[in-house]
PDBQT receptor file of N, H, CA, C and O in Angstrom, charges set to zero:
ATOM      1  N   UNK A   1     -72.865 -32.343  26.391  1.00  0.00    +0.000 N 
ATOM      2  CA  UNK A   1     -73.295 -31.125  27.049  1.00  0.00    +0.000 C 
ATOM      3  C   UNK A   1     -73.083 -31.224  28.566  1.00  0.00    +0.000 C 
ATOM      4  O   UNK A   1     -72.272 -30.487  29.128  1.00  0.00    +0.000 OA
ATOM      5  N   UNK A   2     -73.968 -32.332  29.371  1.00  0.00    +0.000 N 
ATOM      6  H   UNK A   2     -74.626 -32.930  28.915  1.00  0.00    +0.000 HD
ATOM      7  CA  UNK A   2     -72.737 -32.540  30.906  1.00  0.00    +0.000 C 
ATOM      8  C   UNK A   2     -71.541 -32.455  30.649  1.00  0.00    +0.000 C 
ATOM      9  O   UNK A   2     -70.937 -31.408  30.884  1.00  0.00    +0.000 OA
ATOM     10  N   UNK A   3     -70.844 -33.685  30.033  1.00  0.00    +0.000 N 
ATOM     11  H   UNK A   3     -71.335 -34.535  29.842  1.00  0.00    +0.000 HD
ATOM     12  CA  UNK A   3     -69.834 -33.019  30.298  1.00  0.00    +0.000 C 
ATOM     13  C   UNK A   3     -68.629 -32.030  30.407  1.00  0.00    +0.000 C 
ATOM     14  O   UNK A   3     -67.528 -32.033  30.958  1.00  0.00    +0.000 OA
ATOM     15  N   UNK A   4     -69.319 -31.225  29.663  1.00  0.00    +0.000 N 
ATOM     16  H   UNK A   4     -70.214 -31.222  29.215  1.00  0.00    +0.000 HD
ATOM     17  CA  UNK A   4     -69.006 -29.797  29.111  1.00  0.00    +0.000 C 
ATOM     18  C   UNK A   4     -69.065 -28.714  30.482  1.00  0.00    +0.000 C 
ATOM     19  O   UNK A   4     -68.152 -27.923  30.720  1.00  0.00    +0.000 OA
ATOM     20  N   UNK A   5     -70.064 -28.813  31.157  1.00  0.00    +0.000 N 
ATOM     21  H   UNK A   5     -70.806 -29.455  30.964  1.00  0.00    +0.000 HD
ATOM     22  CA  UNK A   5     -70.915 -28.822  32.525  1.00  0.00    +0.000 C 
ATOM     23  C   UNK A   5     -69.698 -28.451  33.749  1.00  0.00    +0.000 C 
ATOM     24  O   UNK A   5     -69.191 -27.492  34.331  1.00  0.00    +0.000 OA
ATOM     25  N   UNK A   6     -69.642 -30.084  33.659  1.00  0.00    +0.000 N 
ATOM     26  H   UNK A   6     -70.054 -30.863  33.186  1.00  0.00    +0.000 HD
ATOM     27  CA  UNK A   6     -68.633 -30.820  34.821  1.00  0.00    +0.000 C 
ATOM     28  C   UNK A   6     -67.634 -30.210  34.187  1.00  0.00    +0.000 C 
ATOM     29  O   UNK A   6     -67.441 -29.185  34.841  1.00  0.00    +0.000 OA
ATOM     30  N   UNK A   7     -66.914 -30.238  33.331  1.00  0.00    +0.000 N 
ATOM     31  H   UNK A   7     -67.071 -31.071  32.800  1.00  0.00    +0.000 HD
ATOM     32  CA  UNK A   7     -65.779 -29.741  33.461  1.00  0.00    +0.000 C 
ATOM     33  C   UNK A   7     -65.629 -27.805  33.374  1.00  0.00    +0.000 C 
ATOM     34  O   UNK A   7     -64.605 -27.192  33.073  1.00  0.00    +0.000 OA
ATOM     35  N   UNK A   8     -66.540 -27.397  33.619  1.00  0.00    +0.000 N 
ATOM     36  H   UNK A   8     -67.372 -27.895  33.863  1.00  0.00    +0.000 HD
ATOM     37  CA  UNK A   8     -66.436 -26.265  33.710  1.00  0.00    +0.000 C 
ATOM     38  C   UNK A   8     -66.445 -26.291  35.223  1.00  0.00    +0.000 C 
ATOM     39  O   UNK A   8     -65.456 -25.818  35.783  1.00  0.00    +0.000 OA
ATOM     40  N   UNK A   9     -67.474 -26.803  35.993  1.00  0.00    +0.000 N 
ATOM     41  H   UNK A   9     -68.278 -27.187  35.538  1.00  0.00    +0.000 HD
ATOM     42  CA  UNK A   9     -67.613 -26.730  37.207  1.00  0.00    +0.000 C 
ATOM     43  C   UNK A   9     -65.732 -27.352  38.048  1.00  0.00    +0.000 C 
ATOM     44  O   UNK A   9     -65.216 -27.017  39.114  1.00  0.00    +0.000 OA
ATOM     45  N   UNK A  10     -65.331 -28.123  37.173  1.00  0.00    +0.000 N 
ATOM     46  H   UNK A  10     -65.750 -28.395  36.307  1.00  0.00    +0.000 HD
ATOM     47  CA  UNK A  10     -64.042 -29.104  37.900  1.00  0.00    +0.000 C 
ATOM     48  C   UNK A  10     -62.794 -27.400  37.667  1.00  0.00    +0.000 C 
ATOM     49  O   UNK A  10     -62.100 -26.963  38.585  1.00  0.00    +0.000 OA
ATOM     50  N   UNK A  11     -62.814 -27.194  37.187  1.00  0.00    +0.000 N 
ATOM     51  H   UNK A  11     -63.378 -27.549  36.441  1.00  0.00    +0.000 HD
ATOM     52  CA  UNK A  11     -62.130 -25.800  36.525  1.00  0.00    +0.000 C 
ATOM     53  C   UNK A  11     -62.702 -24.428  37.554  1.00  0.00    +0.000 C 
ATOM     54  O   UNK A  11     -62.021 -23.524  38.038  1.00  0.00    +0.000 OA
ATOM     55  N   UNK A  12     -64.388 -24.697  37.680  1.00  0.00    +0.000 N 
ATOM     56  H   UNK A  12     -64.941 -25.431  37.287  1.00  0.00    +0.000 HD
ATOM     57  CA  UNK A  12     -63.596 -23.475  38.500  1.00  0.00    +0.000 C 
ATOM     58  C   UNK A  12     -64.050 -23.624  39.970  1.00  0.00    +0.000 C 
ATOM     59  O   UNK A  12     -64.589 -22.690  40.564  1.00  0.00    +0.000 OA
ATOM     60  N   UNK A  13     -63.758 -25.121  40.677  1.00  0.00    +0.000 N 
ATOM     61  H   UNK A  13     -63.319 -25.879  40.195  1.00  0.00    +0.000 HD
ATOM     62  CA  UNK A  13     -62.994 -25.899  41.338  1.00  0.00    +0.000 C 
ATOM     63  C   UNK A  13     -61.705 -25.397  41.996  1.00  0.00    +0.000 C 
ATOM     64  O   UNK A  13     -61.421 -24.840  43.057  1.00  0.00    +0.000 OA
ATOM     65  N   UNK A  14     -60.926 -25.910  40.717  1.00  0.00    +0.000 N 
ATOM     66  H   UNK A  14     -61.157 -26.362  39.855  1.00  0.00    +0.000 HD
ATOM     67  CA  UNK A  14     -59.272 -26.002  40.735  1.00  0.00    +0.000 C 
ATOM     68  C   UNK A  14     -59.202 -24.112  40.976  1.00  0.00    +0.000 C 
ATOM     69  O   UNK A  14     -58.205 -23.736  41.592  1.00  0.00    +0.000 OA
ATOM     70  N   UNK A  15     -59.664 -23.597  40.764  1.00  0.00    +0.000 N 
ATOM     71  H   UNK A  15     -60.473 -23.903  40.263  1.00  0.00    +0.000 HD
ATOM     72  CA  UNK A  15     -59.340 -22.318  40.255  1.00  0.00    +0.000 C 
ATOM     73  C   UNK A  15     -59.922 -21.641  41.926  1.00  0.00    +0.000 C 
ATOM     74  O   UNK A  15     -59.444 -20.613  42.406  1.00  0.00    +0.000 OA
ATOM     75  N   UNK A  16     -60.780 -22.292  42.459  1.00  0.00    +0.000 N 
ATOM     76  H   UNK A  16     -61.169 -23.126  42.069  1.00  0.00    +0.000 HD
ATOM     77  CA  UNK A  16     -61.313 -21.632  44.272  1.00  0.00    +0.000 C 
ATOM     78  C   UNK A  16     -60.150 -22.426  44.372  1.00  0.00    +0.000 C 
ATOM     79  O   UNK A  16     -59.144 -21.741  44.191  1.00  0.00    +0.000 OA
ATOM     80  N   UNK A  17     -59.969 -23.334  44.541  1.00  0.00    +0.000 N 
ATOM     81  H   UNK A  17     -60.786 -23.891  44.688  1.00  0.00    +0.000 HD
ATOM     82  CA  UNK A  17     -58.648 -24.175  45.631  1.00  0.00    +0.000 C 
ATOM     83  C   UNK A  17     -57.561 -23.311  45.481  1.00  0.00    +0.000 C 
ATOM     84  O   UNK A  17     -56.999 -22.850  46.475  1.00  0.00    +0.000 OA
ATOM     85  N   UNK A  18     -57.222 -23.056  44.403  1.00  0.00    +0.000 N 
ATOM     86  H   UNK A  18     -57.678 -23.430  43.596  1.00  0.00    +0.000 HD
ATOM     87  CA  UNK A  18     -55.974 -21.927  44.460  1.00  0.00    +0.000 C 
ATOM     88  C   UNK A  18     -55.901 -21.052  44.825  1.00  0.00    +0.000 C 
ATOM     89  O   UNK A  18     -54.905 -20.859  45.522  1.00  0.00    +0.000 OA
ATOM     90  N   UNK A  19     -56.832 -19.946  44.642  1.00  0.00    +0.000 N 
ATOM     91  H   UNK A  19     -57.641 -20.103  44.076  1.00  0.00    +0.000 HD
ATOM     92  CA  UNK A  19     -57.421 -19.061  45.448  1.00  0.00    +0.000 C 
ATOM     93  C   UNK A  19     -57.212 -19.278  47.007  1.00  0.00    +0.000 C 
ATOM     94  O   UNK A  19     -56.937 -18.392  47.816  1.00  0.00    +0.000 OA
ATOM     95  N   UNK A  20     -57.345 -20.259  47.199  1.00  0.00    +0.000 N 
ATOM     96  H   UNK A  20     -57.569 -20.979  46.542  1.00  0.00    +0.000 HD
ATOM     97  CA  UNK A  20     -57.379 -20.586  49.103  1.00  0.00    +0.000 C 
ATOM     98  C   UNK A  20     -56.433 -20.873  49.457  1.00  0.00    +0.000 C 
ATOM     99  O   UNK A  20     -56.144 -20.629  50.628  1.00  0.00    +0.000 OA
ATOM    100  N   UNK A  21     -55.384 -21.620  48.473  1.00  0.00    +0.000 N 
ATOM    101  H   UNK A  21     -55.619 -21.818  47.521  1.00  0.00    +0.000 HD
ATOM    102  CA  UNK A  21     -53.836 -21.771  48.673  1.00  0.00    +0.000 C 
ATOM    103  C   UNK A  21     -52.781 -20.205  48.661  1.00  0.00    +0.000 C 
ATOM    104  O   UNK A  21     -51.749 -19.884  49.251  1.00  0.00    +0.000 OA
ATOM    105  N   UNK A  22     -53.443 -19.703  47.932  1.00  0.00    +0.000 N 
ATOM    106  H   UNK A  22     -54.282 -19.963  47.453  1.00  0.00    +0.000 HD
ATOM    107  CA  UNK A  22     -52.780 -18.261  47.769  1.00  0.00    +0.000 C 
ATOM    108  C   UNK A  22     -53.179 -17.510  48.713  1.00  0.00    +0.000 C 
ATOM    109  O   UNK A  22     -52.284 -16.909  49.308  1.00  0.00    +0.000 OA
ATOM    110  N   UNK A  23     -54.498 -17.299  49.135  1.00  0.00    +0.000 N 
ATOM    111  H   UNK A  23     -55.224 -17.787  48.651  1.00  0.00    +0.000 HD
ATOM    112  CA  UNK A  23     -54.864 -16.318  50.097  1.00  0.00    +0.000 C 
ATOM    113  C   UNK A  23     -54.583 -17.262  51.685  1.00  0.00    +0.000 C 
ATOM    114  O   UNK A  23     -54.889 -16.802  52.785  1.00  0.00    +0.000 OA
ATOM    115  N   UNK A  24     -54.045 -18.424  51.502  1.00  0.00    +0.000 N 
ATOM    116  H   UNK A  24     -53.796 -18.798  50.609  1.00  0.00    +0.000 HD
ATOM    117  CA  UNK A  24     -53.398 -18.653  52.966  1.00  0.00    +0.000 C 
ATOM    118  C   UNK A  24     -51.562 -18.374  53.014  1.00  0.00    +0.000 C 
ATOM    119  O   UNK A  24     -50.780 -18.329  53.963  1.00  0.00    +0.000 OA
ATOM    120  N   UNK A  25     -51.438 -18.281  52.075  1.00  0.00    +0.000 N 
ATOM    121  H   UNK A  25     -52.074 -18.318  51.304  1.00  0.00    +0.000 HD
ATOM    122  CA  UNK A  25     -49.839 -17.753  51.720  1.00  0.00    +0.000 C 
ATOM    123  C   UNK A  25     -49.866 -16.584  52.006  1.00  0.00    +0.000 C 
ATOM    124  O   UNK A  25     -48.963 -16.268  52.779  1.00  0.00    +0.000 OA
ATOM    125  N   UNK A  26     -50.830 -15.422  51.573  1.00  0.00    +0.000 N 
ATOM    126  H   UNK A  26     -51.564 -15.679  50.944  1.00  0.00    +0.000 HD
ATOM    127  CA  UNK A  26     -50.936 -14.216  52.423  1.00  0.00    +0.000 C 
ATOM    128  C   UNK A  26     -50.988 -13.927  53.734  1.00  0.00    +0.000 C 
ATOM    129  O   UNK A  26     -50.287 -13.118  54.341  1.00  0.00    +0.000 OA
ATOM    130  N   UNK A  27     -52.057 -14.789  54.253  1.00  0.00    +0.000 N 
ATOM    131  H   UNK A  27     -52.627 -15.447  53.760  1.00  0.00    +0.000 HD
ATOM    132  CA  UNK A  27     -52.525 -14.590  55.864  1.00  0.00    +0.000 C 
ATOM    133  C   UNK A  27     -51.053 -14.775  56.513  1.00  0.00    +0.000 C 
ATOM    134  O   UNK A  27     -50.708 -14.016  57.419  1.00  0.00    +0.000 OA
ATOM    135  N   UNK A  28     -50.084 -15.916  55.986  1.00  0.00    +0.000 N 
ATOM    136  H   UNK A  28     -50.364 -16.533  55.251  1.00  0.00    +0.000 HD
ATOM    137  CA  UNK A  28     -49.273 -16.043  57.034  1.00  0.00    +0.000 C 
ATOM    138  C   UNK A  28     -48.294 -15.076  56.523  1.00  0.00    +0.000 C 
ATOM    139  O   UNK A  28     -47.807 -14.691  57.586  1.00  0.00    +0.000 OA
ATOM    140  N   UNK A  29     -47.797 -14.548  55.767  1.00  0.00    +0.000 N 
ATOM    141  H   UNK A  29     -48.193 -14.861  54.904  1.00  0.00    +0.000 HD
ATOM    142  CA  UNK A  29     -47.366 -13.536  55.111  1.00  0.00    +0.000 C 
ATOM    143  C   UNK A  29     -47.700 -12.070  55.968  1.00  0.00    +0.000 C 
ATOM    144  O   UNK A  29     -46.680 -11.392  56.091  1.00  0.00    +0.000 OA
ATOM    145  N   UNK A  30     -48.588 -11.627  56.410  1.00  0.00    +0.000 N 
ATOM    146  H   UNK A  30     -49.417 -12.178  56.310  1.00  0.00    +0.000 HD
ATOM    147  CA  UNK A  30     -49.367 -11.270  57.303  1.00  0.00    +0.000 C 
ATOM    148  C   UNK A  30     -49.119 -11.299  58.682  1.00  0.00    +0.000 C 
ATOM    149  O   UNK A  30     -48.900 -10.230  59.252  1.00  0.00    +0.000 OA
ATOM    150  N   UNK A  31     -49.119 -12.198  59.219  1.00  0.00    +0.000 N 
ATOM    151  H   UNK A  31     -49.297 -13.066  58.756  1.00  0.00    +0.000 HD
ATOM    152  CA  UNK A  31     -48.611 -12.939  60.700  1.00  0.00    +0.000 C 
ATOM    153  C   UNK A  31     -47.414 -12.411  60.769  1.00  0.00    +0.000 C 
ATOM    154  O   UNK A  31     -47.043 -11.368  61.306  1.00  0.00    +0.000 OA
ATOM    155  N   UNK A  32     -46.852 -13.193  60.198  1.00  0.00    +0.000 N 
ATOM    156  H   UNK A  32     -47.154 -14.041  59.762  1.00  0.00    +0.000 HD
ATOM    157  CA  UNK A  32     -45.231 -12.692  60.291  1.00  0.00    +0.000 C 
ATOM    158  C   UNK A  32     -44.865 -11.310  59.931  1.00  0.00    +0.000 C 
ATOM    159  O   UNK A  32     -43.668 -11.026  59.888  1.00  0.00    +0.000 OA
ATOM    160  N   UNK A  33     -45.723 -10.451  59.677  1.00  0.00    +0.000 N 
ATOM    161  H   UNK A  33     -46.695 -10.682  59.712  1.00  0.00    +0.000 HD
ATOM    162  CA  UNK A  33     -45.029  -8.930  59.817  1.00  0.00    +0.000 C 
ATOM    163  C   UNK A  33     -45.605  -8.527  60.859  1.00  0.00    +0.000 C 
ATOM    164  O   UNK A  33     -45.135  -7.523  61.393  1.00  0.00    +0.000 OA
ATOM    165  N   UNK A  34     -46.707  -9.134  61.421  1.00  0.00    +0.000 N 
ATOM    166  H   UNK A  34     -47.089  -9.950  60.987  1.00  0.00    +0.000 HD
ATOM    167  CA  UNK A  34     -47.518  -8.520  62.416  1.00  0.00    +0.000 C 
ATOM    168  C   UNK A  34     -47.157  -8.620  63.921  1.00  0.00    +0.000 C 
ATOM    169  O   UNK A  34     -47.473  -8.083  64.982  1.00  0.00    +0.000 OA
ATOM    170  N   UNK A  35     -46.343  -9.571  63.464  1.00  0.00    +0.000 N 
ATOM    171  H   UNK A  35     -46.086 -10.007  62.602  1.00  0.00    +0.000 HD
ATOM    172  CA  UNK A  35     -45.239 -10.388  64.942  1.00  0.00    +0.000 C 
ATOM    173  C   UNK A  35     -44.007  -9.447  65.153  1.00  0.00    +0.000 C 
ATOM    174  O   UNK A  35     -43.532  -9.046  66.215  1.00  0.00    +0.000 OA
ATOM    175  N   UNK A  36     -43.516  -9.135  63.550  1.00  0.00    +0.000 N 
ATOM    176  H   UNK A  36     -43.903  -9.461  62.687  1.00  0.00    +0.000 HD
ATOM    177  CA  UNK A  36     -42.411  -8.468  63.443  1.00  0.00    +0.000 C 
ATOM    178  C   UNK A  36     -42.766  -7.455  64.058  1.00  0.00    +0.000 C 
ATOM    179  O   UNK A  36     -42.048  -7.329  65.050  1.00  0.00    +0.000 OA
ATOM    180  N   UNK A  37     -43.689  -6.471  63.961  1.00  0.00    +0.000 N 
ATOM    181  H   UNK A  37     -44.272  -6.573  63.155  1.00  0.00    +0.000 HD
ATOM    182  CA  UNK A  37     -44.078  -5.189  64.222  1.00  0.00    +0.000 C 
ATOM    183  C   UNK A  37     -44.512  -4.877  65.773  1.00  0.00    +0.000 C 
ATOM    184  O   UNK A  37     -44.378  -3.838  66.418  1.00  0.00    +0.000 OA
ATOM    185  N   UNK A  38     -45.048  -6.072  66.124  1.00  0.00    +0.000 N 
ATOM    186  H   UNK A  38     -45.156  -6.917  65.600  1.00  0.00    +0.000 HD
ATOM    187  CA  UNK A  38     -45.486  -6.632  67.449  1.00  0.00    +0.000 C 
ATOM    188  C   UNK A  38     -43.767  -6.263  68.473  1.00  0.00    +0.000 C 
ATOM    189  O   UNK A  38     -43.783  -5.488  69.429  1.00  0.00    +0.000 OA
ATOM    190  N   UNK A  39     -42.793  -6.800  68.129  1.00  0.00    +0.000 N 
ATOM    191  H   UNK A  39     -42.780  -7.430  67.352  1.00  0.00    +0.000 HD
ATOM    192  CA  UNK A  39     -41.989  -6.887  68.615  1.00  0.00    +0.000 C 
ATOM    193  C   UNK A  39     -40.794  -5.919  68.575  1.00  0.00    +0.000 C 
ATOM    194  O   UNK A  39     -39.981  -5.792  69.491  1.00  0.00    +0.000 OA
ATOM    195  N   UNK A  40     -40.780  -5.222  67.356  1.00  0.00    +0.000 N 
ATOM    196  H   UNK A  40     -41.440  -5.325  66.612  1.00  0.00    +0.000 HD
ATOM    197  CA  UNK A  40     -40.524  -3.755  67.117  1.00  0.00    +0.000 C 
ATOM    198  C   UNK A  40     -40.956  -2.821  67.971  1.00  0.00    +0.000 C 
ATOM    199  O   UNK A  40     -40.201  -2.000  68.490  1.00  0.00    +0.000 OA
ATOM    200  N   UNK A  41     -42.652  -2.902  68.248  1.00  0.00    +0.000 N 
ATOM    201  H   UNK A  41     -43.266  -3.569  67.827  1.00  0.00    +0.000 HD
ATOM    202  CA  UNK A  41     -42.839  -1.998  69.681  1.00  0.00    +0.000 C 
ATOM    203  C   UNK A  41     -42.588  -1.940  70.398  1.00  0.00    +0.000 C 
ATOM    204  O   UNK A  41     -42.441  -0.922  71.075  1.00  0.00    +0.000 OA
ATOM    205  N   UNK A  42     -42.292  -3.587  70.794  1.00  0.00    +0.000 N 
ATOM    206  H   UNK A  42     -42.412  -4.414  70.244  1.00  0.00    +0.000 HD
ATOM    207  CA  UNK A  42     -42.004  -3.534  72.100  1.00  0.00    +0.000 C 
ATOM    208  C   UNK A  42     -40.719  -2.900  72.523  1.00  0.00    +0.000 C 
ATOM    209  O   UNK A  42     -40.638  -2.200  73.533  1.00  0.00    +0.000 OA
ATOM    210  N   UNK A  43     -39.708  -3.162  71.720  1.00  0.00    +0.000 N 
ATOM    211  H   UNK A  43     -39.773  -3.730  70.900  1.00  0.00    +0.000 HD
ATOM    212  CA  UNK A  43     -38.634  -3.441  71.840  1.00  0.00    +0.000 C 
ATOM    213  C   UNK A  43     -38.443  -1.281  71.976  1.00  0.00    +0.000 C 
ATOM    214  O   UNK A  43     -37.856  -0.551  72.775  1.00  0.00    +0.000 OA
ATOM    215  N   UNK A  44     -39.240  -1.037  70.813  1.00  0.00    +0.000 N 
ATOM    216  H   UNK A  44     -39.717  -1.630  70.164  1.00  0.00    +0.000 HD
ATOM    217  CA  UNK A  44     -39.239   0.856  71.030  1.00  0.00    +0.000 C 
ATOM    218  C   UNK A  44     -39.661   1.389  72.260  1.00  0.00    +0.000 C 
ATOM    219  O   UNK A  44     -39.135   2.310  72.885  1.00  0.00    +0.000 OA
ATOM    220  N   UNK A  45     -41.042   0.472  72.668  1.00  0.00    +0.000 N 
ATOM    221  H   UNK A  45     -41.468  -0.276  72.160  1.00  0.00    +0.000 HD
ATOM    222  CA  UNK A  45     -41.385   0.978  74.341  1.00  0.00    +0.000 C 
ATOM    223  C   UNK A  45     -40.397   1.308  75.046  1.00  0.00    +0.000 C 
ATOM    224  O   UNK A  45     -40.017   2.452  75.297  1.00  0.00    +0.000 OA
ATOM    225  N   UNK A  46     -39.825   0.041  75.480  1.00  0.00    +0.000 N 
ATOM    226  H   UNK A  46     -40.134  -0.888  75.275  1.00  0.00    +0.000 HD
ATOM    227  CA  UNK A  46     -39.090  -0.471  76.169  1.00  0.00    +0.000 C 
ATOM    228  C   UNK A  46     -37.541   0.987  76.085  1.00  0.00    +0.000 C 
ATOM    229  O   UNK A  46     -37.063   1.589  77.046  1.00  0.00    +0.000 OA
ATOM    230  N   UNK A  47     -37.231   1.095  74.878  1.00  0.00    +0.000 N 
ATOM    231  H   UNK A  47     -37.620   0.605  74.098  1.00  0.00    +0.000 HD
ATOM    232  CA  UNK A  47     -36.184   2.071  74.456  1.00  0.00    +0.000 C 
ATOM    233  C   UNK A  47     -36.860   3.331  74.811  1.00  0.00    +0.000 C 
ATOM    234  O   UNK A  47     -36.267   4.397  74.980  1.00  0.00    +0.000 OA
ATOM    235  N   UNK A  48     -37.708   3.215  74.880  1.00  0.00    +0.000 N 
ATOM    236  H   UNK A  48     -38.190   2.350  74.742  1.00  0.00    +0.000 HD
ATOM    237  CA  UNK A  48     -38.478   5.139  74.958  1.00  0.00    +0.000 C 
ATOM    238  C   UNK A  48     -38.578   5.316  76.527  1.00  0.00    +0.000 C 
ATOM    239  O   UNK A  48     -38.723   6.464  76.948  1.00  0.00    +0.000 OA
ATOM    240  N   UNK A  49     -38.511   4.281  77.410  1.00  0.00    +0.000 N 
ATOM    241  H   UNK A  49     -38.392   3.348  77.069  1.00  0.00    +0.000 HD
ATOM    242  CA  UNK A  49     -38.781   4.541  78.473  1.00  0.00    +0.000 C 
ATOM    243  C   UNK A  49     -37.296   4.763  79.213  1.00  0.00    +0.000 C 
ATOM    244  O   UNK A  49     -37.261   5.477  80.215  1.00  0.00    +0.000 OA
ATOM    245  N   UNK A  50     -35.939   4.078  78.655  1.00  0.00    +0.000 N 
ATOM    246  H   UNK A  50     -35.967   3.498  77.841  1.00  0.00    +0.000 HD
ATOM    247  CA  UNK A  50     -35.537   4.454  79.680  1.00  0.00    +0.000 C 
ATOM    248  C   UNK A  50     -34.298   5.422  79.043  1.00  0.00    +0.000 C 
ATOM    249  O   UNK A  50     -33.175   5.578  79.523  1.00  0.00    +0.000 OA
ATOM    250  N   UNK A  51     -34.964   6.137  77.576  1.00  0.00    +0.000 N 
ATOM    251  H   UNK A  51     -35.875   6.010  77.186  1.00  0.00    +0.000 HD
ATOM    252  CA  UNK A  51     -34.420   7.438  77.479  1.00  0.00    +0.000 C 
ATOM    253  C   UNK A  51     -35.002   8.091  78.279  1.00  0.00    +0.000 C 
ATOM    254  O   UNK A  51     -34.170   8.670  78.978  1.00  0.00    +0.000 OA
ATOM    255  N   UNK A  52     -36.233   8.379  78.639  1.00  0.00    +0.000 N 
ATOM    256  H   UNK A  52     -36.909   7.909  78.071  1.00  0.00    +0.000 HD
ATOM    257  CA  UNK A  52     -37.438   9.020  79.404  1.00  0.00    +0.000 C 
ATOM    258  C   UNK A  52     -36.527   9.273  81.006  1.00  0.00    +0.000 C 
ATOM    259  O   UNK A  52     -35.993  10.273  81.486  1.00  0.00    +0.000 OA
ATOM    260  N   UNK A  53     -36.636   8.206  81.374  1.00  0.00    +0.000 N 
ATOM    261  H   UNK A  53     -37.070   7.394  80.984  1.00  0.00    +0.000 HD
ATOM    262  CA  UNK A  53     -35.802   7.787  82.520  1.00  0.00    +0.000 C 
ATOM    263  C   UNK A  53     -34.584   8.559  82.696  1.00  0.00    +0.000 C 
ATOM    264  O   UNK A  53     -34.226   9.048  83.767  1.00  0.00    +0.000 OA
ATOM    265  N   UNK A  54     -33.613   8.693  80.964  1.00  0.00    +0.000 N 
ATOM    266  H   UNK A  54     -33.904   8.296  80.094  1.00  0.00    +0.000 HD
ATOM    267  CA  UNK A  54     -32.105   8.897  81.507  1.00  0.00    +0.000 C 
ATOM    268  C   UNK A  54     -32.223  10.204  81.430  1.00  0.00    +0.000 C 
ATOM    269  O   UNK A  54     -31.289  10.762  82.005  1.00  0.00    +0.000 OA
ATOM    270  N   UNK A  55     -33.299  11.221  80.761  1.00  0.00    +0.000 N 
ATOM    271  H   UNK A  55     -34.058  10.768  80.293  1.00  0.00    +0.000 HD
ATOM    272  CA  UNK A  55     -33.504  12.701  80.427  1.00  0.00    +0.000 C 
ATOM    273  C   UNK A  55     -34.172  13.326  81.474  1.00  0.00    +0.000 C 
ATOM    274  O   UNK A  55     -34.106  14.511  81.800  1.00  0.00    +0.000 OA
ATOM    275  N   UNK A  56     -34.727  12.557  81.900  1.00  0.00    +0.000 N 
ATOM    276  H   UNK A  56     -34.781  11.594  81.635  1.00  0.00    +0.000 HD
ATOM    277  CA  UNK A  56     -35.259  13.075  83.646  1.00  0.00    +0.000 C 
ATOM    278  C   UNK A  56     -34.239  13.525  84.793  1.00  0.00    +0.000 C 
ATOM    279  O   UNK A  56     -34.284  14.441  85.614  1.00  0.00    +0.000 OA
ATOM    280  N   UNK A  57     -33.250  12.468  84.514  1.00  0.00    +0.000 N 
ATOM    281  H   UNK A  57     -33.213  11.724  83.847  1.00  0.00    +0.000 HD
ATOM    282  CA  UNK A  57     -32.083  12.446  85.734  1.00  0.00    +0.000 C 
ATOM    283  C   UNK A  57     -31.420  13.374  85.168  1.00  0.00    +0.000 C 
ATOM    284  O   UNK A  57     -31.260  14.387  85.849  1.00  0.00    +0.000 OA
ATOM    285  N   UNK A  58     -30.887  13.359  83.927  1.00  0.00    +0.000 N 
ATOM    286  H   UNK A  58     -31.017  12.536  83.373  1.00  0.00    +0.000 HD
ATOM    287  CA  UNK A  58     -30.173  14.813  83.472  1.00  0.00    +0.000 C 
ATOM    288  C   UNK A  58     -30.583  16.308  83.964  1.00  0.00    +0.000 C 
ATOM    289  O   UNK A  58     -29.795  17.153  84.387  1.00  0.00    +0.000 OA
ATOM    290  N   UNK A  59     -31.831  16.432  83.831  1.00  0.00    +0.000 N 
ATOM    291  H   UNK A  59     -32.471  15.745  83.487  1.00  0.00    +0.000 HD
ATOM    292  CA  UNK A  59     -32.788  17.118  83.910  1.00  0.00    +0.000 C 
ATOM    293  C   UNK A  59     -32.639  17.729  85.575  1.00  0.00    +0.000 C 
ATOM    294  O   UNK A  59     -32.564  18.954  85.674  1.00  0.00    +0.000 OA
ATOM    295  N   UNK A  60     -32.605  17.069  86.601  1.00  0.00    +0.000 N 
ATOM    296  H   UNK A  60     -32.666  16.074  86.520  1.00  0.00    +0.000 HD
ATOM    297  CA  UNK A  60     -32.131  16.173  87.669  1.00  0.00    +0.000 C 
ATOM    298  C   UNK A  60     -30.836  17.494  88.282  1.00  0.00    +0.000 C 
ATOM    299  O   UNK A  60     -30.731  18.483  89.007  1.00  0.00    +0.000 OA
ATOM    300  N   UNK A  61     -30.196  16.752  87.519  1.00  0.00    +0.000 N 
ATOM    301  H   UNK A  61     -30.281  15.948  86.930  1.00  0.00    +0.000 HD
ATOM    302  CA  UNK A  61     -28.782  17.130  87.580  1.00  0.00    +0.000 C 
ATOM    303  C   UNK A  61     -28.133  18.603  87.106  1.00  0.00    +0.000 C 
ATOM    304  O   UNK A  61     -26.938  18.893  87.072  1.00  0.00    +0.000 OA
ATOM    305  N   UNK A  62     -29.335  19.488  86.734  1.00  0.00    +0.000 N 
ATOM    306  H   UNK A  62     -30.307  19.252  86.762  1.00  0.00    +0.000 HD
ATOM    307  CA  UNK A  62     -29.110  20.604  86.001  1.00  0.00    +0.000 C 
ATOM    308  C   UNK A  62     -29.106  21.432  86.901  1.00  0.00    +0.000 C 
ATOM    309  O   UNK A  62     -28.925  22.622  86.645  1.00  0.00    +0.000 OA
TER     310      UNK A  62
């Protein structure tokens, strides 16, 4: 009957550890789009401003 116990307890053990192996495979899974996206903005800022910039001078020039 322990050990019936224990090995239920060793089982669902193994079964949190995986859980924590998987849900850290997410987090960084996670990271890395969040970096991606991070840097996508920037990179759009950066593009939005100096259409901004070149539609002004057109603008400018009218």
């Amino acid at each position: 009957r322990l050990q019936g116990q224990v090995d239920d307890v060793v089982d669902i053990m193994k079964n949190n550890v995986n859980k924590v192996i998987e849900r850290g495979d997410r987090l960084e899974d996670l990271q890395d789009k969040s970096e991606s996206l991070s840097s996508h903005s920037d990179m759009f800022r950066t593009r939005a401003k100096v259409l901004h910039r070149n539609m002004w001078w057109n603008n400018c020039r009218v």
